[in-house]
C-alpha positions as CSV (number, residue, x, y, z in Angstrom):
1,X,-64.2,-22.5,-21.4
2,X,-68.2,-22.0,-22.6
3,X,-68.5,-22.2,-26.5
4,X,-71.4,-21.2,-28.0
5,X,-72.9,-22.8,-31.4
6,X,-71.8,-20.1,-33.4
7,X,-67.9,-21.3,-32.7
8,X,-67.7,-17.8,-30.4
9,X,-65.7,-19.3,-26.5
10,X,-64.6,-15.9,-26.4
11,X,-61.4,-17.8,-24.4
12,X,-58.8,-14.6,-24.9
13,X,-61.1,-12.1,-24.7
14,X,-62.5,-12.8,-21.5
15,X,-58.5,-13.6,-20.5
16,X,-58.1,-10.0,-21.6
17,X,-61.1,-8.6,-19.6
18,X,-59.3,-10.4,-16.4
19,X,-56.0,-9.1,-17.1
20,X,-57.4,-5.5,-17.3
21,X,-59.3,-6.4,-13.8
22,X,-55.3,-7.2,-12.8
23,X,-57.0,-10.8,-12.4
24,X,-56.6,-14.3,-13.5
25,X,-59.9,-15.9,-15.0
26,X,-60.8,-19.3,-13.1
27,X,-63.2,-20.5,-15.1
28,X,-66.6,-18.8,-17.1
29,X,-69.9,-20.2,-17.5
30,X,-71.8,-18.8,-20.4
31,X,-75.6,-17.4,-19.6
32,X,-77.2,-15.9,-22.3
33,X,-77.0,-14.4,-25.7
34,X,-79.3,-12.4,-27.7
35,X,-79.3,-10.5,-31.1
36,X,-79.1,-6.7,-31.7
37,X,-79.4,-4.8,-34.5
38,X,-75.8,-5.4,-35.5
39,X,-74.4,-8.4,-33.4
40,X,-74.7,-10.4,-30.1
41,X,-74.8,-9.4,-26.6
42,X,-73.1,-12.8,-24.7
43,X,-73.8,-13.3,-21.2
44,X,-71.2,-14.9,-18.7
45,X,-71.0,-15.4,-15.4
46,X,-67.1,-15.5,-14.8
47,X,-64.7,-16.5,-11.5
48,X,-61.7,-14.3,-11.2
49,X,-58.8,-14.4,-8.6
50,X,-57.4,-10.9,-7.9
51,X,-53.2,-10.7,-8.9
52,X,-52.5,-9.8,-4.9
53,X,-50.2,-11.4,-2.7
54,X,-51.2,-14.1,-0.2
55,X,-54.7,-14.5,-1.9
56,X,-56.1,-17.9,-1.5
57,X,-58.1,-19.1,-3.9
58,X,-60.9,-18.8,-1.7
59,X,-60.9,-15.6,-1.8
60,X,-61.4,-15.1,-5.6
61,X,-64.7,-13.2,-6.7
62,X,-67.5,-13.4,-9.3
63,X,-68.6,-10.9,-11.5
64,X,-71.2,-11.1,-14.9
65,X,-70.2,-9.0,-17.3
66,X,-71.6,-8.6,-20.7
67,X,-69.6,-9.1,-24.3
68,X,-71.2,-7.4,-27.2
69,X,-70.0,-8.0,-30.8
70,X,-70.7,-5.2,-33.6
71,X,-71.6,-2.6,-31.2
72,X,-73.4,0.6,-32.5
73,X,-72.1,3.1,-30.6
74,X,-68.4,4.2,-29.9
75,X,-66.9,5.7,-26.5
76,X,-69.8,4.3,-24.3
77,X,-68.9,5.5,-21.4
78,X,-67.5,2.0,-18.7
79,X,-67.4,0.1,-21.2
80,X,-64.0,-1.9,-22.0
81,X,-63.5,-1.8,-26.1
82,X,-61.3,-4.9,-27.1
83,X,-60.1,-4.9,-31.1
84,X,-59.0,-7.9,-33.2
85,X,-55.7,-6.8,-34.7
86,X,-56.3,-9.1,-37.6
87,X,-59.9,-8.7,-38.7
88,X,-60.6,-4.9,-37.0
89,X,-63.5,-6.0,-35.2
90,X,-64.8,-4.9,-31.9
91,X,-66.2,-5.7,-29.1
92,X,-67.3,-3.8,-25.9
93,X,-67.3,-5.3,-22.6
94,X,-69.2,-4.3,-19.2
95,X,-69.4,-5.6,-15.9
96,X,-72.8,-6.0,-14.5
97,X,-75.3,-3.6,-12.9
98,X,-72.9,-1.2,-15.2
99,X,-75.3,-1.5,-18.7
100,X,-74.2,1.3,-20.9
101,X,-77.1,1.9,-22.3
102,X,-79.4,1.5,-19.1
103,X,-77.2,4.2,-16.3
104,X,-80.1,3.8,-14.0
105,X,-79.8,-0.1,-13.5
106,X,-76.5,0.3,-10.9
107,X,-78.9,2.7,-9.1
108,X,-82.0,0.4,-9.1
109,X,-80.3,-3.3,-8.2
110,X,-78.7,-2.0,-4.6
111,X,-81.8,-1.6,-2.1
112,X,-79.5,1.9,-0.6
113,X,-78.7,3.7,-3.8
114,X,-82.1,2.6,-4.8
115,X,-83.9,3.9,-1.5
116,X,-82.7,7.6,-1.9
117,X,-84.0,7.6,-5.5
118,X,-87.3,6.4,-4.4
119,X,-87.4,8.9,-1.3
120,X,-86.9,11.5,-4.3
121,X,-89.9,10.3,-5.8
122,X,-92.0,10.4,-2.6
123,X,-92.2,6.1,-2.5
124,X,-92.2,4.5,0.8
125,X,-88.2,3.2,1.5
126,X,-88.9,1.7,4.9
127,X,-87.0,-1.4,5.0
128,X,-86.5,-1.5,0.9
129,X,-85.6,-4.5,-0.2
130,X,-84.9,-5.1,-4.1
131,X,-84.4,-7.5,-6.3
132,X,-84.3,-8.2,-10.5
133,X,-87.4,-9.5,-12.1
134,X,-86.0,-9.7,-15.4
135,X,-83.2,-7.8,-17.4
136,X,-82.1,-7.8,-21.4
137,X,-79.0,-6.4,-21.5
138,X,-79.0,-2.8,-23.3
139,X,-82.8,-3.2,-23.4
140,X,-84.3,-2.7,-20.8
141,X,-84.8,-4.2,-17.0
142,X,-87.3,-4.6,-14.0
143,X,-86.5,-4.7,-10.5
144,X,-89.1,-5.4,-8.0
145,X,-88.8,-3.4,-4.8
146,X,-90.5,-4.6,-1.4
147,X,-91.0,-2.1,1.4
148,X,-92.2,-2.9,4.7
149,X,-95.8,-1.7,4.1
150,X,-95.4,-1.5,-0.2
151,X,-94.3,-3.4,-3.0
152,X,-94.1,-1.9,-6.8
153,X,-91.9,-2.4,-9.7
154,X,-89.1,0.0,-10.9
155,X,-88.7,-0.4,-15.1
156,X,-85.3,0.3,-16.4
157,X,-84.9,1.7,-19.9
158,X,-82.9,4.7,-21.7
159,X,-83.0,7.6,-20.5
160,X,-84.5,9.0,-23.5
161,X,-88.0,6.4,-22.9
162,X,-88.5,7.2,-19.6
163,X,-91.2,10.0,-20.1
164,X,-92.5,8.8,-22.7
165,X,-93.3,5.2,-21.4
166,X,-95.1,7.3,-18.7
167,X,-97.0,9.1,-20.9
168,X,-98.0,5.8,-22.8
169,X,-99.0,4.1,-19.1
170,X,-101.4,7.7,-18.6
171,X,-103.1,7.3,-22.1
172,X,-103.6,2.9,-21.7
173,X,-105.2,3.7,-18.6
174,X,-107.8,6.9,-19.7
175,X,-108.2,4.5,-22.1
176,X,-109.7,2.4,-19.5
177,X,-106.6,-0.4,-20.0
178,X,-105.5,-2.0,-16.8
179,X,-101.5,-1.0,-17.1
180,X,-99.5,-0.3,-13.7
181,X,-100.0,3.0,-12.8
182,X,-97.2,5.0,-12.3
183,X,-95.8,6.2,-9.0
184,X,-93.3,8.3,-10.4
185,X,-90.2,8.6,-12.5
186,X,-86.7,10.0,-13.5
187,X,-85.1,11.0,-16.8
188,X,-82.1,8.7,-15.5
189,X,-84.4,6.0,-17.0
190,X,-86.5,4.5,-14.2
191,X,-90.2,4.2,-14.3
192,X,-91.2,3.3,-10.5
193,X,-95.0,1.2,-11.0
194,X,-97.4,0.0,-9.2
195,X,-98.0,-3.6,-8.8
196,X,-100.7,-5.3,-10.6
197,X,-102.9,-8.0,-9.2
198,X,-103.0,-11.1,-10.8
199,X,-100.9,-13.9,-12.6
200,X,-99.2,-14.6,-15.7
201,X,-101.3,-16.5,-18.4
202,X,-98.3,-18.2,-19.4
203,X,-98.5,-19.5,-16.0
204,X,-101.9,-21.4,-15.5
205,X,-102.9,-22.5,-19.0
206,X,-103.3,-25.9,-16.9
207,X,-106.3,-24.7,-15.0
208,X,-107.5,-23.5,-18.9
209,X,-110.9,-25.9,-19.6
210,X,-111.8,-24.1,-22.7
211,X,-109.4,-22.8,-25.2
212,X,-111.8,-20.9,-27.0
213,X,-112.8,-18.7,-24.0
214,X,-109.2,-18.1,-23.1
215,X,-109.0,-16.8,-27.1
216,X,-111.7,-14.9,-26.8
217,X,-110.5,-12.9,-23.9
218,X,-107.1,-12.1,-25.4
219,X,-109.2,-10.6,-28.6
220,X,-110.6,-8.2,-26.2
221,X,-107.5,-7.2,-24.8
222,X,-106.1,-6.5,-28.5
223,X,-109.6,-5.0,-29.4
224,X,-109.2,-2.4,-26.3
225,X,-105.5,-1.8,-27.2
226,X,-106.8,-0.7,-30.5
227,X,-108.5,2.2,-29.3
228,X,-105.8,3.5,-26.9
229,X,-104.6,6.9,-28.4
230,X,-100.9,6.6,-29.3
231,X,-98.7,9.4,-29.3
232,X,-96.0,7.5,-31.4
233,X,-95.5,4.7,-33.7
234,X,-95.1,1.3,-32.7
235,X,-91.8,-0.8,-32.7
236,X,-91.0,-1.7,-36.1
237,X,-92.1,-5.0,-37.3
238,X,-90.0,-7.8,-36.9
239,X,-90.9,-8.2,-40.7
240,X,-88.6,-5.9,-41.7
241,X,-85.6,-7.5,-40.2
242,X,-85.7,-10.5,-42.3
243,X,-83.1,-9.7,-44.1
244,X,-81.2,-9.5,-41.2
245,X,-82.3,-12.7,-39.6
246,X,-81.5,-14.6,-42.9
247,X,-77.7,-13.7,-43.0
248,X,-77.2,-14.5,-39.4
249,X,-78.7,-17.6,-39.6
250,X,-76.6,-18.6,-42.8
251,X,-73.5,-17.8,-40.7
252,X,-74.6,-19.5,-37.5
253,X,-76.3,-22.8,-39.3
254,X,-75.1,-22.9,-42.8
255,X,-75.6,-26.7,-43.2
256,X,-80.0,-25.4,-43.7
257,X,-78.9,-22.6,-45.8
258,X,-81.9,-24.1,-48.7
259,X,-84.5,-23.9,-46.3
260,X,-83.5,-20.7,-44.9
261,X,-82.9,-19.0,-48.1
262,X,-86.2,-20.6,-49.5
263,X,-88.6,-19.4,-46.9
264,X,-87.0,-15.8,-46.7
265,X,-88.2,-15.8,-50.3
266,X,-92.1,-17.1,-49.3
267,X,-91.9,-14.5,-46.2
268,X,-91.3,-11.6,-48.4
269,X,-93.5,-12.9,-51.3
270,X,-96.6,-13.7,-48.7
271,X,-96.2,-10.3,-47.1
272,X,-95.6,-8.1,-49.8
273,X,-99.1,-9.9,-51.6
274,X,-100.7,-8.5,-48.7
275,X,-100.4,-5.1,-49.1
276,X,-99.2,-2.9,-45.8
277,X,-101.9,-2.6,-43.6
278,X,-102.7,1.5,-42.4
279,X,-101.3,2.5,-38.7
280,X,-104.7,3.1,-37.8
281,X,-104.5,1.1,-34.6
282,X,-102.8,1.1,-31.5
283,X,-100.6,-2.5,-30.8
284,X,-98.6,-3.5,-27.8
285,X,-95.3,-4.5,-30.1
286,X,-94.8,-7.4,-28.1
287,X,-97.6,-9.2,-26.7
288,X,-97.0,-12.8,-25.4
289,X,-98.8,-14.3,-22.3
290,X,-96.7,-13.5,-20.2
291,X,-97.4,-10.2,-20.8
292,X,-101.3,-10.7,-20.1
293,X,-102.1,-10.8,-16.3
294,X,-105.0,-13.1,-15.0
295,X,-106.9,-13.7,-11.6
296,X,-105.4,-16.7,-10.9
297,X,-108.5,-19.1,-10.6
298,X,-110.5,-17.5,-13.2
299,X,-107.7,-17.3,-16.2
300,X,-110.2,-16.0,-18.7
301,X,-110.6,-13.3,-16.5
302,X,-107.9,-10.8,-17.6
303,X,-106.4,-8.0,-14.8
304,X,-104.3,-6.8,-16.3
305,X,-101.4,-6.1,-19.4
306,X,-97.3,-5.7,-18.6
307,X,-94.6,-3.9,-20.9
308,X,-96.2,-1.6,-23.1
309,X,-92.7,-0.4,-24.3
310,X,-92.9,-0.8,-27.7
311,X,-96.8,0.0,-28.1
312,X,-97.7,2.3,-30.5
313,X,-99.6,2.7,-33.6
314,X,-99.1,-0.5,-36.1
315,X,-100.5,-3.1,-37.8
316,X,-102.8,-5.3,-35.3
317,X,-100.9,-8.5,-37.8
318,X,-97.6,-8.0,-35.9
319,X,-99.3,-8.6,-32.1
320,X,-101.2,-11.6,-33.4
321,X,-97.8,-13.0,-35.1
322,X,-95.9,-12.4,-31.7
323,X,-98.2,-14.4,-29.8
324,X,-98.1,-16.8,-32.4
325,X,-94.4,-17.0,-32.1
326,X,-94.2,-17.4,-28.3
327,X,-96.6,-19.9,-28.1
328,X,-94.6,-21.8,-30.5
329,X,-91.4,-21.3,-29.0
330,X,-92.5,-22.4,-25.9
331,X,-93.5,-25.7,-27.3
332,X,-89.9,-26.1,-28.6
333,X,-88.5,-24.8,-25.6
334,X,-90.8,-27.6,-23.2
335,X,-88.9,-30.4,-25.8
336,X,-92.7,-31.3,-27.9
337,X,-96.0,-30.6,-27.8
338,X,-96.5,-33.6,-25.3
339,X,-93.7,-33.1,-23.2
340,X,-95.8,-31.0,-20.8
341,X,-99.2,-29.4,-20.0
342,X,-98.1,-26.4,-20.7
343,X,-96.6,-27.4,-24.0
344,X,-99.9,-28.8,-24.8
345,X,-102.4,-25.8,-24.4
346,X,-99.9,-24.2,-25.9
347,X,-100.5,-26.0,-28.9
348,X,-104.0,-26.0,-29.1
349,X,-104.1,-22.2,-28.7
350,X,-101.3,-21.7,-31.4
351,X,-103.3,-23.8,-33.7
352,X,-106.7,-21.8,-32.8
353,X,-105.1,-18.4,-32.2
354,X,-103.6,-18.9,-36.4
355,X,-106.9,-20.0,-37.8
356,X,-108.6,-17.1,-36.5
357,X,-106.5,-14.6,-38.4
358,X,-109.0,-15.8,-41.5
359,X,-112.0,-14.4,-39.9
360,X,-110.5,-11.1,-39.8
361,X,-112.5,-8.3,-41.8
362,X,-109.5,-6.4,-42.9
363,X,-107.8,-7.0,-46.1
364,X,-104.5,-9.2,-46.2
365,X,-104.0,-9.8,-42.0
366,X,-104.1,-13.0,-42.3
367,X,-100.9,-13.1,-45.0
368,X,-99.4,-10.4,-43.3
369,X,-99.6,-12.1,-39.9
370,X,-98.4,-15.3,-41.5
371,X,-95.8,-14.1,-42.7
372,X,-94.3,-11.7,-39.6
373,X,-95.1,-15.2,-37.3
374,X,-92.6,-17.0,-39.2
375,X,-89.9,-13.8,-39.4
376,X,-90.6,-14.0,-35.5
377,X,-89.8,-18.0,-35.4
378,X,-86.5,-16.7,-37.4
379,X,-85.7,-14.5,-34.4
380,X,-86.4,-17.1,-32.0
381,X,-84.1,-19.8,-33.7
382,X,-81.7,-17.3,-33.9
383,X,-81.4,-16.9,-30.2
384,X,-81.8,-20.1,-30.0
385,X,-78.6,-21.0,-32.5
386,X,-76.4,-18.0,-30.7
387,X,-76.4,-19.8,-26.9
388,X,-76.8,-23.4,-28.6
389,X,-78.5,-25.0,-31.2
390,X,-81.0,-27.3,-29.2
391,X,-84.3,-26.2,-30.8
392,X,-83.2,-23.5,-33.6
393,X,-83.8,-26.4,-36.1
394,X,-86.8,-27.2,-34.9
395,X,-88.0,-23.5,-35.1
396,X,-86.6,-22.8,-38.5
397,X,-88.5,-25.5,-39.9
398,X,-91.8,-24.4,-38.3
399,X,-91.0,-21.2,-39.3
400,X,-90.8,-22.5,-43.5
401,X,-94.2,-24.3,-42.4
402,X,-96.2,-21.2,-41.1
403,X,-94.9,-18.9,-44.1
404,X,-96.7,-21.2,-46.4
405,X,-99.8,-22.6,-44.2
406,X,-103.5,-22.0,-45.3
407,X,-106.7,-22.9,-43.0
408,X,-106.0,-25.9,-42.4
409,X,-105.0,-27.1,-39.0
410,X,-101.3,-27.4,-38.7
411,X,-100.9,-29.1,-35.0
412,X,-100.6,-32.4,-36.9
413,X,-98.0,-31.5,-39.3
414,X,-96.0,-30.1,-36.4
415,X,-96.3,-32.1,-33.1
């Protein structure tokens, strides 16, 4: 059975989740987990062999399905709620496409459920094709669809976002920002968009001759993301969950409690000496490169920005940070600054990308963004430390680094 580092196998409940499916669980192989607000949402991708007569064990079947501790919501509708008779805690399980808090997601993922939808929506369904780009449970998801003479992208969310991500996608673009255009949508939760040309930055930082450039041309995307209209605050910074991350982390790796408990301290000293910066500006809420499309043999040359979800007005300090963060993580994830190219350029534009936060004109960014790119190194080795603890070390201590770091390069300190 899969054990994650937090001691969690989850061995009878997922016995229980096959006993409910009047199954037998083969074996389990453990995806993914990620924090919510109040838990984990574990991933696992699970053999079961049905309780019928004559079945050979050939003909057993897989299903992923979805465990999430400390859920916020009771009576989700498909959901299977399991209870620990001896603490009281719960936890709610779902089979995959059936996300409880994304109904439009069994819809999008089968090209003929998804091909009457379209047709609602006027899209071309001619030999639809479909298939998931990328999916965080209860979050949110993207499928792309492929027609015979079309291809565009159908975002998943709650219900509740889907007309206002529209709206957002209408104002980035009369703002003259190059977001997918969208081709329609439903208040089931799907947002049916246009494909962008163009590559991920992530994704040809080796082709990258001057880091400066590349630098540059992110600042104008954050400078024309600025001065898109909002019509609702961002996503809350990361900042403010620091709290949270802390007393996870304690319970998942107690054995670096001082450092933890230490740089919680500097994160909340360094940002509060800041002073909160005025929501005067529009920010994407979680801008990474990956997010940032590029023509592919010009990668200074952006084409165009993905996800604006969580945009809204906020402090310009929290996009800087997330980049920050990603760039960093990425380096951990690749095993060292040297370990690849990517992890390389990575580094050099972390290290560039920071000491640029002390030209900024306004008043306390560069503390602020300090201190929210460690919290989001926190959130990082906390994913990291849920699924297994390769790398969540290495992040928290990177993390205690960049809480305290001045102008001075740090690339040699970390790498």
């Amino acid at each position: 059975m899969p054990r994650f580092a937090d001691g969690v196998a989850h061995d009878e409940l997922l016995q229980a989740v096959a006993g409910s499916l009047q199954s037998t669980l083969v074996r389990a192989h453990a995806l993914q987990a990620e924090p919510t607000g109040t838990g984990f949402i574990y991933g696992y991708r699970v053999t079961l062999q049905p309780h019928t007569d004559g079945v050979a064990p050939s003909d057993s079947v897989e299903h992923t399905l979805y465990v999430e501790t400390g859920p916020s919501r009771a009576d989700r509708s498909g959901v299977l709620t399991l209870r620990n008779p001896a603490t009281g805690e719960q936890a709610d399980v779902w089979l995959y496409p059936a996300d409880p808090e994304l109904p439009a997601l069994r819809t999008a993922v089968y090209a003929e459920s998804a091909s009457v939808v379209l047709g609602r929506l006027g899209l071309p369904v001619d030999g639809v094709r479909v298939s998931l780009a990328a999916y965080r449970p209860g979050k949110r998801a993207v499928v792309r669809v492929d027609a015979t003479d079309a291809a565009y992208f159908l975002k998943v969310v709650r219900p509740a976002k889907a007309e206002p991500l529209q709206a957002q996608h209408t104002l980035w673009r009369e703002a003259g920002m190059a977001v997918p255009r969208v081709l329609g949508w439903s208040d089931e939760g799907l947002v049916a968009l246009e494909a962008l040309d163009g590559v991920e930055m992530i994704g040809v930082l080796d082709r990258v001759t001057e880091p400066s450039a590349l630098l540059d041309a992110i600042e104008r995307v954050t400078e024309g993301i600025g001065a898109v209209r909002s019509i609702a605050v961002a996503r809350a910074s990361l900042v403010r969950r620091v709290d949270w991350y802390e007393g996870r982390l304690l319970e998942l790796i107690p054995e670096h409690a001082s450092v933890i408990t230490s740089m919680v301290v500097a994160i909340r000293r360094r940002y509060s000496a800041a002073g909160a910066a005025p929501a005067t500006h529009t920010v994407h809420g979680d801008l990474h490169l990956a997010q940032i499309l590029v023509d592919p043999e010009r990668p200074t040359q952006v084409t165009g920005v993905l996800d604006i979800d969580t945009s809204g007005w906020g402090d310009p300090a929290d996009d800087a940070a997330a980049l920050y963060g990603h760039l960093v993580a990425t380096i951990v994830h690749d095993g060292g600054a040297y370990a690849t190219v990517r992890a390389r350029r990575c580094s050099i534009l972390a290290d560039q990308w920071r000491r640029r936060w002390f030209t900024q004109h306004e008043p306390g960014f560069a503390d602020r963004a300090h201190a929210i790119a460690a919290t989001q190194l926190l959130g990082h080795a906390l994913s990291r430390s849920a699924s297994g603890r390769a790398g969540a070390v290495d992040l928290i201590e990177l993390a205690n680094r960049v809480v305290r770091a001045d102008e001075k390069p740090l690339t040699g300190a970390f790498w």
